[in-house]
C-alpha positions in Angstrom: 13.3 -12.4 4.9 11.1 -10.6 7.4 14.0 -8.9 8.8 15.2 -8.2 5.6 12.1 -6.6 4.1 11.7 -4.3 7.7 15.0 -3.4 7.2 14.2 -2.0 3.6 11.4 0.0 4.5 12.8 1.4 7.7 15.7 2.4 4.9 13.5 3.8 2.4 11.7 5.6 4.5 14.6 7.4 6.0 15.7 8.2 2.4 12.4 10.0 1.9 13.0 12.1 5.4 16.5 12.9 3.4 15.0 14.1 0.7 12.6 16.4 2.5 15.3 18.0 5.0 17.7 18.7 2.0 15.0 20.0 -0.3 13.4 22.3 2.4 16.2 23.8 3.5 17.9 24.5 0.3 14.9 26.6 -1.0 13.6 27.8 1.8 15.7 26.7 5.2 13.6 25.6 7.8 10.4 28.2 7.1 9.8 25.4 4.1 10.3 22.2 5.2 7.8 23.4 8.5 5.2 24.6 5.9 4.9 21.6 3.7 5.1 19.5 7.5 2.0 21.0 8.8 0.4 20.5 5.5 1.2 17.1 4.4 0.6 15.9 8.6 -2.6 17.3 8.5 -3.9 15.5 5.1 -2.2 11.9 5.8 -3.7 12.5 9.7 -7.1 12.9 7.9 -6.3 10.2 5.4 -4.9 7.6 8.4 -8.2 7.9 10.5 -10.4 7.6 8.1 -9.0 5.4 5.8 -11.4 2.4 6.3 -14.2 4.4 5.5 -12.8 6.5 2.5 -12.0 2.9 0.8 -15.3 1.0 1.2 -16.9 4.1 0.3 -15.3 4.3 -2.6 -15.8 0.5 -3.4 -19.1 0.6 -2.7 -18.2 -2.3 0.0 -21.8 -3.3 2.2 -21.0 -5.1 5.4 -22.2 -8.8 5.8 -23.5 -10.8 8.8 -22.6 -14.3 9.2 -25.5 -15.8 8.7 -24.9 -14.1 4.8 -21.5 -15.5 4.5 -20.7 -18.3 7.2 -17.8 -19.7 5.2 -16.5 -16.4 4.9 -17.0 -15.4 8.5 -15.2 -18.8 9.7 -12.2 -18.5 7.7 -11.4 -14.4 9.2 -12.2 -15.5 12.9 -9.9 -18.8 12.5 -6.9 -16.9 11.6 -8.2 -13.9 13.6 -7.9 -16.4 16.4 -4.4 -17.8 15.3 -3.1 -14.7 15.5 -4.3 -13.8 18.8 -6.2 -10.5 17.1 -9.8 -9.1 17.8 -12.4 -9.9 14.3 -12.5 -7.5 11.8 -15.4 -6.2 10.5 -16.1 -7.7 6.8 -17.4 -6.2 3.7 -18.1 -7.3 0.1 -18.1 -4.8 -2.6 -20.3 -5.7 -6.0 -17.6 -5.7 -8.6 -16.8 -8.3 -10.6 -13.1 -7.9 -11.1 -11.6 -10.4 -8.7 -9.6 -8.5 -5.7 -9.3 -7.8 -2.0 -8.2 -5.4 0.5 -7.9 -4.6 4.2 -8.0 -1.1 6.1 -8.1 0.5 9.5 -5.7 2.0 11.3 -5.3 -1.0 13.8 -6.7 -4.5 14.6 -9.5 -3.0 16.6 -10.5 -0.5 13.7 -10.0 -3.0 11.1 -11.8 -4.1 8.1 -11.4 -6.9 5.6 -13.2 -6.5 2.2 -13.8 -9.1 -0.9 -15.1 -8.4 -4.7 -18.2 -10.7 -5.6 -15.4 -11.5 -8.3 -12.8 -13.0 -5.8 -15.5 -15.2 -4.2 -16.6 -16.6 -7.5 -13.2 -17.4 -8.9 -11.4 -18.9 -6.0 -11.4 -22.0 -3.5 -11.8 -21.9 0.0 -8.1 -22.4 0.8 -7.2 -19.9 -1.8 -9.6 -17.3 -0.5 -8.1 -17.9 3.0 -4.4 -17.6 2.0 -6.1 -14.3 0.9 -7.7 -13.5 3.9 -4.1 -14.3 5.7 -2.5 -12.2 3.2 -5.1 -8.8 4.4 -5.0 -9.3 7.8 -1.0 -9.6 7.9 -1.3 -6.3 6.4 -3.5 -5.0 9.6 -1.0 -6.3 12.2 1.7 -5.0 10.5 0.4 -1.6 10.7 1.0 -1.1 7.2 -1.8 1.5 6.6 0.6 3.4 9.4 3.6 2.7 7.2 1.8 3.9 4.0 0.7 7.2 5.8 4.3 8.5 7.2 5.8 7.2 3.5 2.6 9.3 1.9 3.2 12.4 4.7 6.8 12.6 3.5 5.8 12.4 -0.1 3.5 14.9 -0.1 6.1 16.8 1.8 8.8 16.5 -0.4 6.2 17.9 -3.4 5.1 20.2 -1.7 8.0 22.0 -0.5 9.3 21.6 -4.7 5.8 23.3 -5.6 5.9 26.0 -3.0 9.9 26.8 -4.2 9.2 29.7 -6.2 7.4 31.7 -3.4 9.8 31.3 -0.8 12.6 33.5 -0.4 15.3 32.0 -1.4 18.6 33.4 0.3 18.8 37.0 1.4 20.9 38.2 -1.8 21.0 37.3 -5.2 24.3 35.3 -4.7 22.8 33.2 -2.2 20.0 32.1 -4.9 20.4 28.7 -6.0 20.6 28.4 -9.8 17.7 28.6 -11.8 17.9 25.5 -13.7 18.7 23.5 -10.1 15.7 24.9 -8.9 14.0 23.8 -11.8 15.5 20.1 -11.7 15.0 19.8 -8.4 11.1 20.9 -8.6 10.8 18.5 -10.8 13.2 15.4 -9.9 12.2 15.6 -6.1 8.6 14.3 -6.5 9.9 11.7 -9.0 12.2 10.6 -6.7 9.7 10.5 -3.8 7.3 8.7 -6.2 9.4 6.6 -6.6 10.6 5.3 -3.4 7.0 5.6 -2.0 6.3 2.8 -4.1 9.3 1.3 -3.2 7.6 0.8 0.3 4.5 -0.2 -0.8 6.0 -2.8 -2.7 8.0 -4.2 -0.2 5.0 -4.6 2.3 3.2 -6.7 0.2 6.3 -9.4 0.3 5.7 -9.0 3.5 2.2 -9.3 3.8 2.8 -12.1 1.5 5.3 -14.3 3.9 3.2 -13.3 7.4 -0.1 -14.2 5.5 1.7 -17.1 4.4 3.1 -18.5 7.9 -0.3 -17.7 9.6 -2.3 -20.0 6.8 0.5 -22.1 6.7 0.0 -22.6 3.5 2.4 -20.2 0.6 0.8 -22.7 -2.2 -2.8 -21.7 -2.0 -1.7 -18.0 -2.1 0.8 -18.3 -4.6 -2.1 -19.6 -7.1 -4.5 -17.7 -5.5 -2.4 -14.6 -7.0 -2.1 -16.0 -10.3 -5.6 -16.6 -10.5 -6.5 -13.1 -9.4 -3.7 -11.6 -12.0 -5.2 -13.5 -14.6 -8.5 -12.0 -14.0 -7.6 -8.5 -13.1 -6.2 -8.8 -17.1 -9.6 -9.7 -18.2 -11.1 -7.0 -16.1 -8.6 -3.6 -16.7 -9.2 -1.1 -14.0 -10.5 1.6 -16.9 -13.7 -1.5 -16.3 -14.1 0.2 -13.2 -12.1 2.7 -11.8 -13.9 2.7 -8.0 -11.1 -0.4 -8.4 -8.6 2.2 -9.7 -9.3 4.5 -6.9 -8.2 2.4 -4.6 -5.5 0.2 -6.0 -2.8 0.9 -3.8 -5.1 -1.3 -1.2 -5.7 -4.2 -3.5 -3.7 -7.3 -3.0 -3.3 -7.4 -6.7 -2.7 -4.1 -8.2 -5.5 -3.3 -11.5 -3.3 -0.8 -12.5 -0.6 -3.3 -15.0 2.2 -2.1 -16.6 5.9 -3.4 -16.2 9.6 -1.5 -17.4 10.1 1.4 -16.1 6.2 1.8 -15.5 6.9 -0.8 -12.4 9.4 1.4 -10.8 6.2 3.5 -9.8 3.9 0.0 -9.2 2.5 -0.2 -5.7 2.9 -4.3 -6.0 5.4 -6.3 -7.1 5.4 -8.6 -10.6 3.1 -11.4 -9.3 5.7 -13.8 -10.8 8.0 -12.7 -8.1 5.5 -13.0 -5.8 4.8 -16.3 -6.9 8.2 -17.5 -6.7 8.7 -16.3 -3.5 5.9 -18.4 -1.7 6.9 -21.2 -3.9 10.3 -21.0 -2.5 8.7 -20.8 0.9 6.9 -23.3 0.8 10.0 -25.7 -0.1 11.7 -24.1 2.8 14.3 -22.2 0.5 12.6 -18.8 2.0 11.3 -18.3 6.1 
């Protein structure tokens, strides 16, 4: 499954990069697709570097000391020390709706943040199968992932956006056809939408198994994620949208919807999520 889900991003990313080369160069040859590089490079650089602190700004996230959380502090250096990685730095924001997140651009940079609502609602083993689950996302460099997938987004829209200002072929003949160039304005950051969630979606499967094998234990986070869906129902984002924000972080997304509304989740169903540690932890799944 591992391979499987590496595979899957390494391919949905490379559809993205498709998207941008064909797109650029059929509005405005290479002149747009280097336009909307330097651009979209330059804000996902920004963005990559100072991720951690845009994210427990935004939550409102104050750092603890261990002698303020000991339980907390034992269960991130245990699996810290499992997984043969440096301690992250933690953080507890002062919402209620029950969620998590990591960020930093590496293990050394990294930070690991709770809700007062997660540490109220779940066990000790459930809140470490969640700490498993935020730290698989640090040594998988997913916040790397998310930035090229977000560089090539933001590419692919901007190069749609910027269309009608390039010059597009050197006669009238060469010009593509109005109503293409319309579609394509439009359908091209749909479609990049789209598969950017695609990725996002399929790390946290991933972040799900890794978390999963360095616990060693699928069950406690397969109920910790029900438990934590359940109460992200009672507690919509629109109850606080420094939550919304930064959803894409969350291990359970606050943002629900499902149809066609899920091809543009950045999580998975939680019942799929469930099923799959479940699986996993019969041995059906490695």
């Amino acid at each position: 499954m591992k391979h499987h889900n590496g595979l899957k991003t390494a391919v949905l990313l490379g559809a993205m990069s498709a998207i941008v080369i064909a797109i650029g160069y059929a509005f405005g040859g290479s002149t747009g697709v280097v336009i909307a590089a330097v651009i979209a490079v330059g804000m996902n650089a920004y963005a990559y570097f100072n991720s951690d602190k845009i994210a427990l700004r935004t939550m409102r996230a104050r750092p603890v000391s261990e002698a303020e959380a000991p339980q907390l502090y034992g269960m991130v250096r245990e699996l810290a020390q499992r997984a043969g990685q440096p301690m992250p730095r933690l953080y507890v924001s002062p919402t209620m709706q029950p969620n998590a997140f990591a960020t930093g651009r590496n293990p050394q940079n990294a930070a690991v943040a709770v809700t007062e609502g997660i540490l109220h609602l779940l066990t000790p083993a459930e809140l470490r199968a969640v700490i498993g689950h935020e730290l698989s996302h640090v040594y998988n460099r997913d916040i790397l992932i998310s930035s090229v997938a977000g560089a090539l987004a933001s590419m692919i829209t901007m190069i749609a956006n910027l269309a009608i200002f390039l010059p597009l072929g050197s006669s009238d003949d060469d010009r593509p056809n109005p109503l293409v160039l319309l579609l394509t304005m439009i359908l091209g950051p749909v479609a990049a939408g789209m598969i950017q969630m695609a990725v996002s979606r399929s790390r946290e499967y991933e972040a799900d198994a890794d978390g999963a094998r360095l616990t060693g234990d699928p069950l406690a986070l397969a109920s910790a994620l029900e438990k934590i869906a359940a109460g992200v129902d009672r507690m919509p984002a629109r109850a606080d949208s420094r939550v919304a924000e930064q959803s894409h972080l969350m291990i359970e997304s606050p943002l629900r919807g499902g149809g066609l509304a899920g091809l543009f989740s950045t999580h998975p169903p939680t019942e799929q999520r469930v099923k799959r540690l479940r699986e996993m932890a019969r041995g059906v799944v490695r």
